[in-house]
C-alpha positions, -999 to +999 in steps of 0.1 A: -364-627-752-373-603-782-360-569-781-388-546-791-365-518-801-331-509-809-318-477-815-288-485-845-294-448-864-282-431-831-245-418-837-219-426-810-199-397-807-208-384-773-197-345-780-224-320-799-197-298-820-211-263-823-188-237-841-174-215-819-153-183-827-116-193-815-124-165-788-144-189-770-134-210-732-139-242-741-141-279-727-167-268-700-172-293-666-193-296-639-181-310-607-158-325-633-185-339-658-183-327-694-217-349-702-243-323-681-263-315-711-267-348-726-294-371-724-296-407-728-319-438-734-312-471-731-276-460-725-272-445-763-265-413-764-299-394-777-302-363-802-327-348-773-311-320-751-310-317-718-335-288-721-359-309-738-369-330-712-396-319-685-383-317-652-413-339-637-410-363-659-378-382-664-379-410-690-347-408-696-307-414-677-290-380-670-259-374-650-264-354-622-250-329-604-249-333-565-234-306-547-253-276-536-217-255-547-202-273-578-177-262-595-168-253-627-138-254-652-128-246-688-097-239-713-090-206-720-086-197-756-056-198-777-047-164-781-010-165-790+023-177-771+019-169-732-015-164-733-025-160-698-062-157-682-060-122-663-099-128-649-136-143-657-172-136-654-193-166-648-230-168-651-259-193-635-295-192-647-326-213-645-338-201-675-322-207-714-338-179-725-317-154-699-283-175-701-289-170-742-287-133-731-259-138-704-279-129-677-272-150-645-305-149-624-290-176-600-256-162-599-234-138-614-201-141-601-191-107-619-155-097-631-132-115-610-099-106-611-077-140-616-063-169-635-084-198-619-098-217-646-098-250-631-125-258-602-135-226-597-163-229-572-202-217-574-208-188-547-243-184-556-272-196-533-279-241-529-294-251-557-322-266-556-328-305-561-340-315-596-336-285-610-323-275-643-296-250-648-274-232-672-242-217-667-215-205-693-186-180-687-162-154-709-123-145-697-101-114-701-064-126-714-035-109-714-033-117-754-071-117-769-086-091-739-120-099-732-134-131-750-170-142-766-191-157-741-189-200-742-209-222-754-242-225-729-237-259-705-266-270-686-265-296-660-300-314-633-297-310-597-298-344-582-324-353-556-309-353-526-279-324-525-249-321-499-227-285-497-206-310-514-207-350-528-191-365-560-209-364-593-207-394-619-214-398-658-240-419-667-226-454-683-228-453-721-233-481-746-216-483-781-232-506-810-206-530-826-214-549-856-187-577-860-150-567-880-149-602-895-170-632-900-161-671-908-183-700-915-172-734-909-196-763-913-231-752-889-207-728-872-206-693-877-182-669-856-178-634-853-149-608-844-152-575-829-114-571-831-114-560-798-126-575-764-153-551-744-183-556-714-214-558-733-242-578-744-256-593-776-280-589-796-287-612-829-313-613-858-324-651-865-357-661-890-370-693-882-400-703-907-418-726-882-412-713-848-396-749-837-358-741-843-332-735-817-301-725-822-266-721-798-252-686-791-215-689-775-197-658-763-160-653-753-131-639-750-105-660-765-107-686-796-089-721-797-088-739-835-112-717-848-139-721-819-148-699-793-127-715-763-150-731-738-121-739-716-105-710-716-087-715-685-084-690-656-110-664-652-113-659-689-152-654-699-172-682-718-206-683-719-233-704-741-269-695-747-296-717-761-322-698-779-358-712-790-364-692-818-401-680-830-416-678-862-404-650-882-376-625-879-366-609-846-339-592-832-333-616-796-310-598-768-286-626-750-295-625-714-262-627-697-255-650-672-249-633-634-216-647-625-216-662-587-189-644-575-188-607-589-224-603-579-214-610-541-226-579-516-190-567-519-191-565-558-202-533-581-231-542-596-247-528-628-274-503-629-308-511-639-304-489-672-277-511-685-282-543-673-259-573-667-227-577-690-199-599-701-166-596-713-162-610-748-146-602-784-160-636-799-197-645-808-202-681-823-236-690-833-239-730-838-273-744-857-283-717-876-290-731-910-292-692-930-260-670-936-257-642-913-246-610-923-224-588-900-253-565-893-274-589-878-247-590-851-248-565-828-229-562-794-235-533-772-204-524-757-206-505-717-186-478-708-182-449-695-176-421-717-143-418-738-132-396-754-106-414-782-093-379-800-082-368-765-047-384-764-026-401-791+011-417-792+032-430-819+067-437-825+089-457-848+085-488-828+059-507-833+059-528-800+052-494-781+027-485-803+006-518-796+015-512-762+000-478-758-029-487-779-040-519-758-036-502-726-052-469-740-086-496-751-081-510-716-088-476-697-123-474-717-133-511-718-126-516-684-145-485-673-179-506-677-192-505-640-186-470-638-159-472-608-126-489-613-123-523-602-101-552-599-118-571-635-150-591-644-136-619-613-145-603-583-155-563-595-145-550-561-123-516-563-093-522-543-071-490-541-044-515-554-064-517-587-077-475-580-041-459-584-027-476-615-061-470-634-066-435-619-031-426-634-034-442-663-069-426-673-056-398-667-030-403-693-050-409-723-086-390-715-092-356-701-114-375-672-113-365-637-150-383-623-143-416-625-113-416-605-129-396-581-160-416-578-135-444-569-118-432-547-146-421-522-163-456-526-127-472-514-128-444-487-161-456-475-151-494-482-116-504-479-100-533-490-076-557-464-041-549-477-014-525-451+000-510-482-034-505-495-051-485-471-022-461-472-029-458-509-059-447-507-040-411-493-018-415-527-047-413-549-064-382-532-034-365-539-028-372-574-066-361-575-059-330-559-030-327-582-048-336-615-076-315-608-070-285-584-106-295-561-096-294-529-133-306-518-126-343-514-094-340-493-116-313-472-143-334-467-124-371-460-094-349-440-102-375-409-104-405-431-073-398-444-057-386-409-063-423-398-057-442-431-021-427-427-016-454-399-002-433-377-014-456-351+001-483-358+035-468-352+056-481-318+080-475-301+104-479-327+089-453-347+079-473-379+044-493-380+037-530-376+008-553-383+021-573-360+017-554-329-017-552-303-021-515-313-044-534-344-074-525-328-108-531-339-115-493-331-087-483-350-099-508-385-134-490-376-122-453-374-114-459-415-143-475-420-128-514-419-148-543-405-118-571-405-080-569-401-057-557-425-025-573-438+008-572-453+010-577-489+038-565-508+029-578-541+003-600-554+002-627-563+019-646-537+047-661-563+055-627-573+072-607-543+104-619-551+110-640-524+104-615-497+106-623-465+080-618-435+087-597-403+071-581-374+087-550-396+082-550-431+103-527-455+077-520-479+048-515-456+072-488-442+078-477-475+041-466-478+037-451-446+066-425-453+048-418-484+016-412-463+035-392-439+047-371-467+013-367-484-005-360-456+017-331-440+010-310-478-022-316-474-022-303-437-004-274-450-030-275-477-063-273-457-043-248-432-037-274-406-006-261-390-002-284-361-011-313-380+017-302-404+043-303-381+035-333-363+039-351-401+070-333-410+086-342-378+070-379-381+084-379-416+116-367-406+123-394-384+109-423-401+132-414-427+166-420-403+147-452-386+139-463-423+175-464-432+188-474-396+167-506-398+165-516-435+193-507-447+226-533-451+257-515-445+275-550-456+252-553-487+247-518-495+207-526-503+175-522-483+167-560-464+129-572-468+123-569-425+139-561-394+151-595-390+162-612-422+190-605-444+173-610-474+175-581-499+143-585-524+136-566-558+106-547-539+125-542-506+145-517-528+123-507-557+096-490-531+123-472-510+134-457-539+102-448-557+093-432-522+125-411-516+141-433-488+173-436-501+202-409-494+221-400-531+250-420-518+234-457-520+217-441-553+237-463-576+245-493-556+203-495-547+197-491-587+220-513-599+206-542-580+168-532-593+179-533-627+198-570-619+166-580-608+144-573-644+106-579-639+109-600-609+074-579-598+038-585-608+022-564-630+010-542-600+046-539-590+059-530-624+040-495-614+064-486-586+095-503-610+090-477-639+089-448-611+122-463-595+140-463-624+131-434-642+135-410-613+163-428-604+180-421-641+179-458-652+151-451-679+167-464-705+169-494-690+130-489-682+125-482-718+140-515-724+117-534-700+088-515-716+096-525-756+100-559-740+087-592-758+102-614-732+072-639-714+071-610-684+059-580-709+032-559-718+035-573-750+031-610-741-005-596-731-008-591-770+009-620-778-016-639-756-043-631-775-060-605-753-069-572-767-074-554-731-044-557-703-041-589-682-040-594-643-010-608-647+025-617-668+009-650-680-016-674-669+010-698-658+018-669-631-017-662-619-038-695-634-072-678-622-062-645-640-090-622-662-084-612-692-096-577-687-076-559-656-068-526-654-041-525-634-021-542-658-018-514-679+010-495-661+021-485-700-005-457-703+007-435-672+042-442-677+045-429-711+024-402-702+048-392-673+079-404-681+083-413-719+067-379-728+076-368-691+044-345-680+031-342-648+017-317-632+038-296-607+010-276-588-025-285-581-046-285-618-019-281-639-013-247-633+020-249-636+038-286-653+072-304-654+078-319-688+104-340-688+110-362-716+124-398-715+136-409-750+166-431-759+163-454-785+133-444-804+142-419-836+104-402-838+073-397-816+042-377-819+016-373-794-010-355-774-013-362-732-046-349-721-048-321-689-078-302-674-065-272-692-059-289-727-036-310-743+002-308-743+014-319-776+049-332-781+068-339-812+100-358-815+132-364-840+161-380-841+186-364-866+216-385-861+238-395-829+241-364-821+215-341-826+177-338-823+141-317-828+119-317-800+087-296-804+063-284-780+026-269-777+014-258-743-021-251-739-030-219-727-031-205-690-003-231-680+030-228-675+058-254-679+091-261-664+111-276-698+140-304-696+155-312-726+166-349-723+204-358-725+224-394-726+246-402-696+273-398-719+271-368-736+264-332-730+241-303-746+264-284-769+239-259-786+205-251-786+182-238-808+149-223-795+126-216-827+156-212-849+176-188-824+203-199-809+200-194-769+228-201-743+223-224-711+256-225-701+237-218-670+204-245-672+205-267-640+219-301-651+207-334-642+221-370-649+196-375-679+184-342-689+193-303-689+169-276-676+165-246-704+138-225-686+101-216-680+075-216-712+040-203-714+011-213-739+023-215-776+043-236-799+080-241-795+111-261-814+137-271-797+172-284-819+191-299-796+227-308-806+250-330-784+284-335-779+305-368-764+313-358-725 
C-alpha cells in the first residue's frame, strides 16, 4: 500500500507554550483532559486550534468532553512560601471573542469564596452537544491578591451528553526515525532504542516495478537478526512487499493478531489503525542503502508528558529502573485504556491498579486511569481478589484527583463488588459456598464465576495452599470493607457507614482468629492448612490485619521469603515492607540484579517492563506489560515518600525512604503541580534534604531516620529548630506542617 501523505514537518510536543505573567493559574483540565483545545489528524498533533475548525464539519480527531457539568482544575500561581488560594472566578463562553474579554455568557461562577482548585464543578446550564466552548479562570491568594486571568482553554461537547460520563484523550502518534542502522550482507536492520506500539512506514525505489523486498518487525534481536522465534508472546512479524516503479513511501499493514482482537479485547480506533509492538525493523532484499530517514515508525500513545516527573540518584541500576518503567507507562498506553499487554489487551483490574499508580507517578494524568476503571466496572474480569480491586482503584481515583463523580455514579456497583454477599456465617467470604449466585455475578455486571487467584502465574503463589477460606481473598475484602465505609461517609451514607465499620470491625478479630498461627506466629494460607506462604502474610500486612505485636515476627518471615511473588505481587511486597519499616530491605530488593528483578527486564533485552521475572517463569510472557513496572509508584510513594493524604492533594504526606543512596533529585507529578525533592548525603551522620511544594497544598513532613540512630539537630533553612517534641516513628521523625515554597532541611544524626 502507498501512503499518499505523511505529515514529518509536524512537531511532537503536544503543549502550545504561550508566555504567561507568573500571575497566571496554570495547567488548566477539563473533566481531567489537558488536550481540549488541540486538534489532530491522522493522530499527529496539528498547528490548527480548536477554534479553527467548523463545528459542522469535523475532518479532524478531537477529544471530547461528555458531561453536561464538567469540571474544571488548575495550579495556582507561585506567589511566595504558603501561598494559599483564598477564592476564584471562573468564566464559560461560546464565543472567543467574549472569553478574550472575560465575559462568561454560559456561566459566570462569580467570586467564590474558597481554596478548591481541583474538580471544581460547572453550575452553569447543560451544555449543549457539539458545541464549542471556552472557559478560563483568575484566583485571589493570600500572597499575590487577585491574579491575571489564565490562559483561554476551549474544549467540543460530545454528541450524546450525560449529567455526568468520563472523558478521554484522543490517542497520539509520534514519528521515529531509527537511532542506529547496520548492514550485513542483503540485510539491513534498524533500532529505535526503545520498543513502542506502532506501525511502519518505509521509502523503497525500484527502477522496474518487479522487485520485492522483506520487511521484518520485532521486538527482540538474536545474532544480529531480528528474532523470528522469539519465544513466548514476544512480537515478530514479516511483510513481503511488491514494490512499484519509482519512489514511494509504503505503510506496513500490520498483521491482526488472533487472540487480542477477540470480542473481549480493546481494539484500535479507526483513526489509528492496527499496531504492533516492536524496537527492530529488518529490511531483507533491498539492493540500495537506506538512510535512517527513510525509516519511519509511528509510535501510539496516549499523551505524555516526559518533563512532568524526573528521578535520579547515584545508582545507576535505579536509574534504569525508573527510566524503563517511566517509558513503560507511555508505551503501554497505546489502546488508550490500560490493559494486560499486546497478548490478550483485556484490562483486568489486576493489570488497572499497578498502572493507575504508577502513571500517576511519573505524568500529571488522571483520564486514562479513569477511563479504565469504568470499562472494568462495566466488564469485570474472573479473579475474587480482582473484583474487589476494582473498589481500590476508585479510591486512589478519588484520592488523586478530588472528583467524587465516579464513586457517586457506580456507588451500587461498588456496594456489591465489596462482596459483602459472599460472607457466611463465619463472617469472612468464600468462593466456595452456594451464596455464588448467578444474580449476585450479574448485580456487578459478571456473566461467569469468579475465582480465587492469589497470584499469577500459577508457579508463583509460593506454594499456597487452597481452602473453602482463603487468607488473601479475605485480605481484600477487609480492604473493601475499609474503602467502602469512607466512601459511605463520603457520599453521606450514614447507615451504610456503619454497617461497614461494624463489618470491618469484626472481620478484623475473625481474620486473626482464623489465619493466624499462635504456634507459628504467621498468618496460614486457609482455614484448614498449616501452611504459612510469602502472600498469606505479605497481604495481611499491606492491608492492616496484623496487631503491632506480630509486627516483627510477620516481617521477618516476608523478608526470609525475598521475591518469592510475581511481578503483580511485588506491588503489595514493596507496600508490606515499607509501611511495615523494612524498606531498606525493600530498597535492596528494588537495586536488585538477581534473575527475579526489575533489572533482569533490562538485562533481558526489553526496553518496556515484562509480564513476568523471566520467560522461564511465564514461557508465554509479553514483552510489553504494565503491571510489571511496580518501580514507578513505589519510588514515587515510598522512595520519595508522597502520597496524597486528602482527596486531590489538598493536603500530602511526604515521607521519604532513603538508605543507601548518597544523592537524588526529582520531580513526582500531582493535580496541583510538582513536588520537587532534593537529596544529600554528607557523611554517616548527617544529611540535606530539600523540598518545593507547589502552591495551595499543604504537606505533613517526615524526615527519614536509620533504625539505629536518632535526629540530633535540625536545621530548617539555615535556622536551627527544636523537635524534641516531633512524633517519632521507627524509620523517620515528624518536624511539622509546610505550605507552598522551598525548604532545606540539614539533618544531623546521632548513634541511639
Amino acid at each position: 500500500m502507498i501512503i499518499k501523505r505523511v505529515y514529518f514537518s509536524i512537531g511532537f510536543v503536544l503543549i502550545a507554550f504561550c508566555i504567561h505573567a507568573q500571575n497566571n493559574p496554570t495547567g488548566l483540565m477539563t473533566d481531567l483532559l489537558k488536550n481540549t483545545d488541540k486538534v489532530f489528524i491522522g493522530g499527529y498533533p496539528s498547528s490548527v486550534e480548536l477554534k479553527d475548525i467548523d463545528s459542522a464539519i469535523e475532518p479532524v480527531q478531537t477529544a471530547k468532553i461528555l458531561s453536561e457539568y464538567p469540571m474544571f482544575s488548575w495550579i495556582v500561581p507561585d506567589n511566595g512560601k504558603n501561598t494559599m488560594q483564598s477564592s476564584y472566578r471562573i468564566i464559560v463562553s461560546d464565543s472567543l471573542h467574549l472569553a478574550q474579554k472575560s465575559i462568561g455568557n454560559i456561566w459566570d461562577s462569580g467570586a467564590v469564596n474558597s481554596a478548591k482548585s481541583v474538580s471544581v464543578a460547572y453550575s452553569g446550564n447543560p451544555l449543549q452537544s457539539n458545541r464549542l466552548y471556552y472557559w478560563r479562570v483568575r484566583v485571589v491568594t493570600n500572597n499575590g491578591g487577585e491574579s491575571e486571568w489564565s490562559e483561554i482553554k476551549s474544549f467540543r461537547a460530545g454528541d450524546k451528553l450525560k449529567p455526568y460520563q468520563f472523558s478521554s484523550e484522543i490517542l497520539i502518534k509520534s514519528a521515529e526515525n531509527p537511532v542506529t542502522y547496520s548492514n550485513r550482507d542483503d540485510i539491513q536492520l534498524f533500532d529505535f532504542r526503545k520498543a513502542s506500539f506502532g506501525q511502519l512506514l518505509v521509502r523503497l525505489t525500484s527502477e522496474t516495478g518487479n522487485d520485492t523486498v522483506i520487511v521484518n518487525l520485532g521486538e527482540k534481536v538474536k545474532d544480529g537478526r531480528v528474532d523470528a522465534r522469539p519465544g513466548g508472546t514476544i512480537r515478530y512479524q514479516t511483510h513481503k512487499l511488491a514494490l512499484l516503479k519509482g519512489t514511494h513511501f509504503y505503510r506496513i499493514k500490520i498483521h491482526k493478531d488472533r487472540r487480542n482482537t477477540l470480542e473481549v479485547a480493546v481494539k484500535m480506533p479507526d483513526y489509528i489503525g492496527e499496531v504492533v509492538p516492536f524496537r527492530y525493523a529488518e529490511v531483507l532484499g533491498y539492493n540500495k542503502k537506506l538512510e535512517k530517514t527513510d525509516i519511519v515508525r509511528e509510535s501510539v500513545h496516549y499523551p505524555f508528558d516526559e518533563s512532568a516527573s524526573f528521578f535520579r540518584c547515584d545508582n545507576d541500576i535505579l536509574n534504569q529502573i525508573w527510566e524503563m518503567c517511566k517509558y513503560t507507562m507511555k508505551a503501554t498506553s497505546f489502546a488508550g485504556v490500560y490493559v494486560d499487554g499486546d497478548r490478550e489487551r483485556i484490562p483486568y483490574e489486576a493489570d488497572i491498579i499497578i498502572n493507575q499508580l504508577s502513571h500517576y507517578g511519573v505524568d500529571r494524568e488522571y483520564s486514562i486511569a479513569r477511563k479504565s476503571l469504568e470499562h472494568s466496572l462495566e466488564k469485570p474480569t474472573w479473579p475474587t481478589e480482582w473484583i474487589l480491586q476494582a473498589i481500590i482503584i476508585a479510591w486512589y481515583d478519588y484520592m488523586y484527583t478530588g472528583d467524587t463523580r465516579s464513586l457517586e455514579k457506580n456507588y451500587t456497583l461498588l456496594k456489591n463488588r465489596s462482596l459483602n454477599q459472599l460472607k457466611t456465617d463465619k463472617r469472612l467470604i468464600s468462593t466456595k459456598t452456594d451464596l455464588l449466585t448467578k444474580d449476585l455475578m450479574q448485580s456487578f455486571n459478571f456473566n461467569d464465576t469468579i475465582r480465587d487467584i492469589v497470584d499469577w502465574p500459577l508457579g508463583e503463589r509460593d506454594g499456597f495452599v487452597f481452602c473453602d477460606y482463603n487468607s488473601v481473598v479475605n485480605a481484600f475484602y477487609y480492604e473493601a470493607l475499609k474503602i467502602m465505609e469512607q466512601i459511605a461517609l463520603l457520599l453521606d451514607k450514614k447507615n451504610d457507614a456503619l454497617l461497614y465499620a461494624k463489618a470491618r470491625k469484626d472481620v478484623y478479630k475473625i481474620f486473626n482468629d482464623t489465619f493466624f498461627d499462635p504456634k507459628q506466629k504467621l498468618y496460614v494460607d486457609g482455614d484448614t492448612t498449616s501452611h504459612t506462604s510469602l502472600h498469606s502474610n505479605m497481604f495481611a500486612y499491606a492491608f492492616g490485619l496484623v496487631p503491632e505485636k506480630f509486627s516483627r515476627g510477620v516481617q521477618d518471615f516476608i523478608k526470609s521469603r525475598g521475591m518469592a511473588c510475581s511481578v503483580y505481587g511485588a506491588q503489595f511486597l514493596m507496600d508490606a515492607l515499607y509501611d511495615g519499616g523494612n524498606g531498606e530491605y525493600a530498597e535492596k530488593l528494588l537495586v536488585s540484579t538477581d534473575e527475579r528483578s526489575w533489572y533482569n527486564m533490562i538485562r533481558a533485552g526489553s526496553t518496556v517492563a515484562l509480564e513476568a521475572w523471566d520467560i522461564k517463569y511465564k514461557p508465554n510472557l509479553d514483552w510489553n506489560h504494565a503491571w510489571g513496572a511496580v518501580p514507578a509508584n513505589t519510588i514515587a510513594r515510598y522512595v520519595i515518600g508522597v502520597k496524597p493524604s486528602s482527596s486531590g492533594f489538598e493536603t500530602v504526606d511526604i515521607k521519604p525512604h532513603i538508605y543507601n543512596l548518597a544523592s537524588v533529585e526529582s520531580a513526582i507529578p500531582t493535580i496541583r503541580g510538582n513536588i520537587s525533592l532534593t537529596y544529600k548525603k554528607i557523611n554517616d551522620n548527617e544529611y540535606l534534604l530539600s523540598m518545593e511544594i507547589p502552591s495551595n497544598t499543604q504537606a505533613d513532613m517526615f524526615l527519614p531516620v536509620t533504625a539505629n540512630k536518632h535526629l540530633s539537630q535540625l536545621f530548617l533553612n539555615g535556622k536551627k529548630i527544636n523537635v524534641s517534641k516531633g512524633r517519632k516513628e521507627p524509620e523517620h521523625v515528624y518536624v511539622g506542617k509546610i505550605g507552598s515554597g522551598k525548604y532545606e532541611y540539614r539533618v544531623i544524626l546521632r548513634k541511639r
